[in-house]
C-alpha positions in Angstrom: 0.0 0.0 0.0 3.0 2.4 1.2 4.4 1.9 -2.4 1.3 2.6 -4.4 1.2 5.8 -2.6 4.1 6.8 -3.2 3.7 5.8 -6.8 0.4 8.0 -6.7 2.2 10.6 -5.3 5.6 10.4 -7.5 2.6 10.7 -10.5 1.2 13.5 -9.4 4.2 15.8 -9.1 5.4 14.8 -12.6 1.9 15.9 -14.0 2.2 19.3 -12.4 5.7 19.8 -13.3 5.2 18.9 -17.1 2.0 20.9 -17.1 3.6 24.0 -15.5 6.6 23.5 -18.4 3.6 23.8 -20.5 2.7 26.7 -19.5 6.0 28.5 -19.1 6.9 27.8 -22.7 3.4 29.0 -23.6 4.9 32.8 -22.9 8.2 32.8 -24.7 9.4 34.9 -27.7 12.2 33.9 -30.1 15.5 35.1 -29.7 17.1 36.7 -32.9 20.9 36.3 -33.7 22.2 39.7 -32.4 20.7 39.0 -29.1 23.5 37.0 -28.1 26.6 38.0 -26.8 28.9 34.8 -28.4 32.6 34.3 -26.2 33.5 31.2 -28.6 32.3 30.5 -32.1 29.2 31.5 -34.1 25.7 31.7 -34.2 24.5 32.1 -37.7 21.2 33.1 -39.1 19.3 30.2 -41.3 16.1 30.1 -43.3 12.6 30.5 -41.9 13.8 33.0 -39.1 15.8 30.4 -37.4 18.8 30.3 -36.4 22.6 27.6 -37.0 25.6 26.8 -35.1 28.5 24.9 -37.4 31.5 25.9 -35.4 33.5 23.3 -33.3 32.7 25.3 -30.0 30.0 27.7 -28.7 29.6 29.9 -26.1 26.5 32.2 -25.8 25.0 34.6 -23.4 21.6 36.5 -23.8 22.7 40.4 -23.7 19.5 41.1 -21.2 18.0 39.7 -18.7 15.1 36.9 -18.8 13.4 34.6 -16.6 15.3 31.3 -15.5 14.2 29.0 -18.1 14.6 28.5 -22.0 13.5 26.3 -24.5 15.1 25.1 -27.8 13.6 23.6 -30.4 16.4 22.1 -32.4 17.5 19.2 -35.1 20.6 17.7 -35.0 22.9 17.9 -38.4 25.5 15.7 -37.1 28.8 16.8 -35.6 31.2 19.4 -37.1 34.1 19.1 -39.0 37.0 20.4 -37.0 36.9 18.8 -33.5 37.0 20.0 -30.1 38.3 18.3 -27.3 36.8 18.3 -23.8 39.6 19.0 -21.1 39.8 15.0 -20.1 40.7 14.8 -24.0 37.0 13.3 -24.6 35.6 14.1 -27.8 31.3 15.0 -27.1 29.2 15.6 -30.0 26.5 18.2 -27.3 24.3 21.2 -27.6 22.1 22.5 -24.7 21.4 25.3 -22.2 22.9 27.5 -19.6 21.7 29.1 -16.7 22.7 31.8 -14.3 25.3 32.4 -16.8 27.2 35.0 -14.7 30.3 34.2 -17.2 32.2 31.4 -18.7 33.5 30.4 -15.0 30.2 30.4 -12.9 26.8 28.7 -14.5 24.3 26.2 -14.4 24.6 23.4 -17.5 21.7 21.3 -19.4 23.5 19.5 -21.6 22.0 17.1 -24.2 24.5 14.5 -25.1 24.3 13.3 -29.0 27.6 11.4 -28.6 29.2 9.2 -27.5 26.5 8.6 -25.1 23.4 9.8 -25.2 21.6 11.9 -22.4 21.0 14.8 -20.1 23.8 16.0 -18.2 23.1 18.6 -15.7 26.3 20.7 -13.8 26.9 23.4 -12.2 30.3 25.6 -12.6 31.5 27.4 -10.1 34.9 29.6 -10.0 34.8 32.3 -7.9 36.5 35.6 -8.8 37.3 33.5 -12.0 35.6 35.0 -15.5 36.9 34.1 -19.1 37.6 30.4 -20.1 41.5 30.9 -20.1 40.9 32.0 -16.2 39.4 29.0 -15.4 39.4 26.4 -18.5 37.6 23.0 -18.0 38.0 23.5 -13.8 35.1 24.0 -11.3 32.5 21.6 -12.7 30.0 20.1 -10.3 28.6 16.5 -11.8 28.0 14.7 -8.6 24.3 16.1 -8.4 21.4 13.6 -7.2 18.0 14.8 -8.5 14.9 13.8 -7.2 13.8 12.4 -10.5 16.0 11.5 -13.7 15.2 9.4 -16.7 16.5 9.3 -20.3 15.7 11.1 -23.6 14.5 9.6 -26.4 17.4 9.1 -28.3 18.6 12.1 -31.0 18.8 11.2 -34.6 20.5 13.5 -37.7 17.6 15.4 -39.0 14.6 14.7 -36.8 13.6 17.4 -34.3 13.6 17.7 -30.9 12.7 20.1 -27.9 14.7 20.5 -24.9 13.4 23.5 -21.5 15.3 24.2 -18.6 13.6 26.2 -16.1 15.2 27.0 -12.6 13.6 28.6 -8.7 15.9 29.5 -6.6 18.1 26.9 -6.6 15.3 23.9 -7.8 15.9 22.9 -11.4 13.4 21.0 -14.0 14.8 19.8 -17.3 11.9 18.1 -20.2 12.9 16.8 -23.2 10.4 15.9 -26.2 7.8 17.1 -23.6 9.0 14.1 -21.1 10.2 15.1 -17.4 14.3 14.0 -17.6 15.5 15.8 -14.7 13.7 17.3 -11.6 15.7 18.5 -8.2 17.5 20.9 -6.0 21.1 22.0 -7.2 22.0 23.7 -3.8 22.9 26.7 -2.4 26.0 26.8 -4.3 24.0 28.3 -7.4 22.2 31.3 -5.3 25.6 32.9 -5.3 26.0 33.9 -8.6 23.4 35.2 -11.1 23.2 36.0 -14.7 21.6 35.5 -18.0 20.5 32.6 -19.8 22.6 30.9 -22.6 23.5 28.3 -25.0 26.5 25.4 -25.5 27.7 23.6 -27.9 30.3 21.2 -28.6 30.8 19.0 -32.0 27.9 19.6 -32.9 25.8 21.3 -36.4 22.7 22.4 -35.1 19.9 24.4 -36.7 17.8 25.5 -34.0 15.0 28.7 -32.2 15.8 29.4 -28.5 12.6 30.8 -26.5 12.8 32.7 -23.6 10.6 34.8 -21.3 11.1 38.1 -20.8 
Protein backbone atom coordinates (compact mmCIF):
# COMPACT_ATOMS: atom_id res chain seq x y z
CA UNK A 1 0.00 0.00 0.00
CA UNK A 2 2.99 2.41 1.20
CA UNK A 3 4.45 1.89 -2.38
CA UNK A 4 1.27 2.58 -4.37
CA UNK A 5 1.22 5.77 -2.63
CA UNK A 6 4.12 6.80 -3.24
CA UNK A 7 3.70 5.78 -6.83
CA UNK A 8 0.40 7.99 -6.67
CA UNK A 9 2.24 10.61 -5.25
CA UNK A 10 5.60 10.38 -7.49
CA UNK A 11 2.62 10.69 -10.46
CA UNK A 12 1.17 13.49 -9.37
CA UNK A 13 4.17 15.83 -9.09
CA UNK A 14 5.43 14.79 -12.55
CA UNK A 15 1.92 15.87 -13.98
CA UNK A 16 2.16 19.29 -12.42
CA UNK A 17 5.74 19.79 -13.32
CA UNK A 18 5.18 18.93 -17.11
CA UNK A 19 2.05 20.86 -17.09
CA UNK A 20 3.62 24.03 -15.45
CA UNK A 21 6.61 23.50 -18.44
CA UNK A 22 3.55 23.80 -20.45
CA UNK A 23 2.65 26.71 -19.51
CA UNK A 24 5.98 28.50 -19.10
CA UNK A 25 6.85 27.81 -22.70
CA UNK A 26 3.39 28.98 -23.60
CA UNK A 27 4.85 32.80 -22.89
CA UNK A 28 8.17 32.78 -24.74
CA UNK A 29 9.38 34.92 -27.72
CA UNK A 30 12.23 33.85 -30.08
CA UNK A 31 15.54 35.11 -29.70
CA UNK A 32 17.07 36.70 -32.88
CA UNK A 33 20.89 36.26 -33.68
CA UNK A 34 22.21 39.68 -32.44
CA UNK A 35 20.68 39.04 -29.06
CA UNK A 36 23.54 37.05 -28.14
CA UNK A 37 26.64 37.97 -26.81
CA UNK A 38 28.89 34.79 -28.43
CA UNK A 39 32.56 34.29 -26.23
CA UNK A 40 33.47 31.23 -28.58
CA UNK A 41 32.25 30.50 -32.07
CA UNK A 42 29.22 31.52 -34.10
CA UNK A 43 25.71 31.69 -34.24
CA UNK A 44 24.53 32.12 -37.74
CA UNK A 45 21.23 33.10 -39.11
CA UNK A 46 19.26 30.24 -41.27
CA UNK A 47 16.13 30.11 -43.32
CA UNK A 48 12.58 30.50 -41.85
CA UNK A 49 13.81 32.95 -39.14
CA UNK A 50 15.82 30.42 -37.41
CA UNK A 51 18.83 30.26 -36.38
CA UNK A 52 22.60 27.59 -37.02
CA UNK A 53 25.55 26.82 -35.08
CA UNK A 54 28.48 24.91 -37.43
CA UNK A 55 31.49 25.92 -35.37
CA UNK A 56 33.46 23.29 -33.27
CA UNK A 57 32.68 25.28 -30.01
CA UNK A 58 30.02 27.72 -28.69
CA UNK A 59 29.58 29.91 -26.14
CA UNK A 60 26.54 32.20 -25.80
CA UNK A 61 25.04 34.57 -23.44
CA UNK A 62 21.60 36.53 -23.77
CA UNK A 63 22.73 40.41 -23.74
CA UNK A 64 19.53 41.06 -21.24
CA UNK A 65 18.01 39.74 -18.72
CA UNK A 66 15.08 36.88 -18.78
CA UNK A 67 13.39 34.55 -16.57
CA UNK A 68 15.30 31.28 -15.52
CA UNK A 69 14.22 29.02 -18.13
CA UNK A 70 14.63 28.49 -22.01
CA UNK A 71 13.50 26.31 -24.49
CA UNK A 72 15.08 25.12 -27.82
CA UNK A 73 13.58 23.56 -30.45
CA UNK A 74 16.42 22.07 -32.36
CA UNK A 75 17.50 19.22 -35.14
CA UNK A 76 20.65 17.74 -34.97
CA UNK A 77 22.86 17.88 -38.43
CA UNK A 78 25.53 15.66 -37.14
CA UNK A 79 28.79 16.82 -35.55
CA UNK A 80 31.16 19.35 -37.14
CA UNK A 81 34.07 19.05 -38.97
CA UNK A 82 36.95 20.44 -37.03
CA UNK A 83 36.92 18.79 -33.54
CA UNK A 84 36.96 20.02 -30.05
CA UNK A 85 38.31 18.32 -27.29
CA UNK A 86 36.85 18.31 -23.77
CA UNK A 87 39.57 19.05 -21.11
CA UNK A 88 39.79 15.05 -20.10
CA UNK A 89 40.65 14.85 -23.95
CA UNK A 90 37.00 13.26 -24.57
CA UNK A 91 35.55 14.10 -27.85
CA UNK A 92 31.28 14.96 -27.10
CA UNK A 93 29.21 15.55 -29.97
CA UNK A 94 26.51 18.18 -27.35
CA UNK A 95 24.31 21.17 -27.63
CA UNK A 96 22.11 22.46 -24.75
CA UNK A 97 21.45 25.31 -22.15
CA UNK A 98 22.94 27.51 -19.59
CA UNK A 99 21.70 29.06 -16.74
CA UNK A 100 22.70 31.79 -14.26
CA UNK A 101 25.29 32.41 -16.79
CA UNK A 102 27.16 35.04 -14.74
CA UNK A 103 30.32 34.22 -17.17
CA UNK A 104 32.23 31.45 -18.73
CA UNK A 105 33.50 30.43 -15.05
CA UNK A 106 30.23 30.36 -12.88
CA UNK A 107 26.79 28.74 -14.52
CA UNK A 108 24.34 26.17 -14.45
CA UNK A 109 24.57 23.44 -17.54
CA UNK A 110 21.70 21.29 -19.41
CA UNK A 111 23.49 19.49 -21.57
CA UNK A 112 22.04 17.12 -24.20
CA UNK A 113 24.51 14.49 -25.12
CA UNK A 114 24.29 13.31 -28.99
CA UNK A 115 27.62 11.45 -28.60
CA UNK A 116 29.17 9.19 -27.48
CA UNK A 117 26.46 8.56 -25.12
CA UNK A 118 23.45 9.79 -25.22
CA UNK A 119 21.55 11.91 -22.37
CA UNK A 120 20.98 14.83 -20.12
CA UNK A 121 23.75 15.98 -18.17
CA UNK A 122 23.15 18.64 -15.71
CA UNK A 123 26.30 20.65 -13.77
CA UNK A 124 26.90 23.37 -12.22
CA UNK A 125 30.27 25.62 -12.64
CA UNK A 126 31.45 27.44 -10.05
CA UNK A 127 34.94 29.57 -10.03
CA UNK A 128 34.77 32.27 -7.88
CA UNK A 129 36.50 35.60 -8.84
CA UNK A 130 37.33 33.55 -11.99
CA UNK A 131 35.60 34.99 -15.52
CA UNK A 132 36.95 34.14 -19.12
CA UNK A 133 37.62 30.44 -20.07
CA UNK A 134 41.54 30.91 -20.12
CA UNK A 135 40.87 31.97 -16.19
CA UNK A 136 39.36 29.02 -15.42
CA UNK A 137 39.37 26.41 -18.46
CA UNK A 138 37.60 23.02 -17.96
CA UNK A 139 37.98 23.46 -13.75
CA UNK A 140 35.12 23.99 -11.30
CA UNK A 141 32.52 21.64 -12.68
CA UNK A 142 29.96 20.10 -10.34
CA UNK A 143 28.60 16.49 -11.84
CA UNK A 144 28.00 14.71 -8.58
CA UNK A 145 24.33 16.07 -8.38
CA UNK A 146 21.37 13.55 -7.21
CA UNK A 147 18.05 14.78 -8.46
CA UNK A 148 14.87 13.77 -7.20
CA UNK A 149 13.81 12.40 -10.51
CA UNK A 150 15.98 11.50 -13.73
CA UNK A 151 15.18 9.40 -16.73
CA UNK A 152 16.52 9.25 -20.26
CA UNK A 153 15.65 11.06 -23.56
CA UNK A 154 14.49 9.65 -26.41
CA UNK A 155 17.39 9.09 -28.34
CA UNK A 156 18.59 12.05 -31.03
CA UNK A 157 18.77 11.16 -34.57
CA UNK A 158 20.48 13.47 -37.69
CA UNK A 159 17.64 15.41 -39.03
CA UNK A 160 14.65 14.68 -36.79
CA UNK A 161 13.61 17.42 -34.30
CA UNK A 162 13.60 17.71 -30.90
CA UNK A 163 12.73 20.08 -27.94
CA UNK A 164 14.73 20.48 -24.93
CA UNK A 165 13.42 23.47 -21.48
CA UNK A 166 15.27 24.18 -18.64
CA UNK A 167 13.63 26.18 -16.12
CA UNK A 168 15.17 27.04 -12.61
CA UNK A 169 13.57 28.62 -8.71
CA UNK A 170 15.94 29.46 -6.57
CA UNK A 171 18.08 26.92 -6.65
CA UNK A 172 15.33 23.88 -7.82
CA UNK A 173 15.87 22.90 -11.44
CA UNK A 174 13.41 20.96 -14.02
CA UNK A 175 14.75 19.85 -17.26
CA UNK A 176 11.90 18.10 -20.21
CA UNK A 177 12.89 16.79 -23.23
CA UNK A 178 10.44 15.94 -26.22
CA UNK A 179 7.77 17.09 -23.58
CA UNK A 180 9.04 14.12 -21.08
CA UNK A 181 10.18 15.11 -17.36
CA UNK A 182 14.25 14.00 -17.65
CA UNK A 183 15.51 15.80 -14.67
CA UNK A 184 13.74 17.28 -11.61
CA UNK A 185 15.70 18.54 -8.21
CA UNK A 186 17.49 20.93 -6.01
CA UNK A 187 21.06 21.97 -7.20
CA UNK A 188 22.02 23.66 -3.82
CA UNK A 189 22.90 26.73 -2.43
CA UNK A 190 25.98 26.79 -4.29
CA UNK A 191 23.97 28.30 -7.41
CA UNK A 192 22.21 31.27 -5.28
CA UNK A 193 25.65 32.88 -5.28
CA UNK A 194 26.00 33.94 -8.55
CA UNK A 195 23.37 35.22 -11.05
CA UNK A 196 23.24 35.97 -14.66
CA UNK A 197 21.62 35.53 -18.03
CA UNK A 198 20.47 32.63 -19.77
CA UNK A 199 22.59 30.91 -22.62
CA UNK A 200 23.49 28.33 -25.03
CA UNK A 201 26.54 25.41 -25.45
CA UNK A 202 27.68 23.59 -27.95
CA UNK A 203 30.30 21.24 -28.63
CA UNK A 204 30.81 19.03 -31.96
CA UNK A 205 27.88 19.55 -32.93
CA UNK A 206 25.84 21.31 -36.39
CA UNK A 207 22.65 22.35 -35.07
CA UNK A 208 19.86 24.39 -36.69
CA UNK A 209 17.75 25.48 -33.96
CA UNK A 210 15.02 28.67 -32.23
CA UNK A 211 15.75 29.45 -28.55
CA UNK A 212 12.61 30.78 -26.51
CA UNK A 213 12.84 32.70 -23.58
CA UNK A 214 10.59 34.81 -21.26
CA UNK A 215 11.14 38.11 -20.84
Amino acid sequence: MKAFQEWIERTRIVLALVIATFAVTAGKAQVRPGDFDVTDGKIERAPGKRLKVSTKEMRATLKFTTEQSATVKFTYLGPTKEVAHLGSGEVRSQFGIRLRAHDDCNAVYVIWHFAPDQRIAVSVKRNPGKRTHADCLDHGYINNIKPRILDLPQPVEVNQPHILTASMSGSDLTVTADNKLVWWGDLGAVVLAFSGPVGLRSDNARVLFDLLVTR
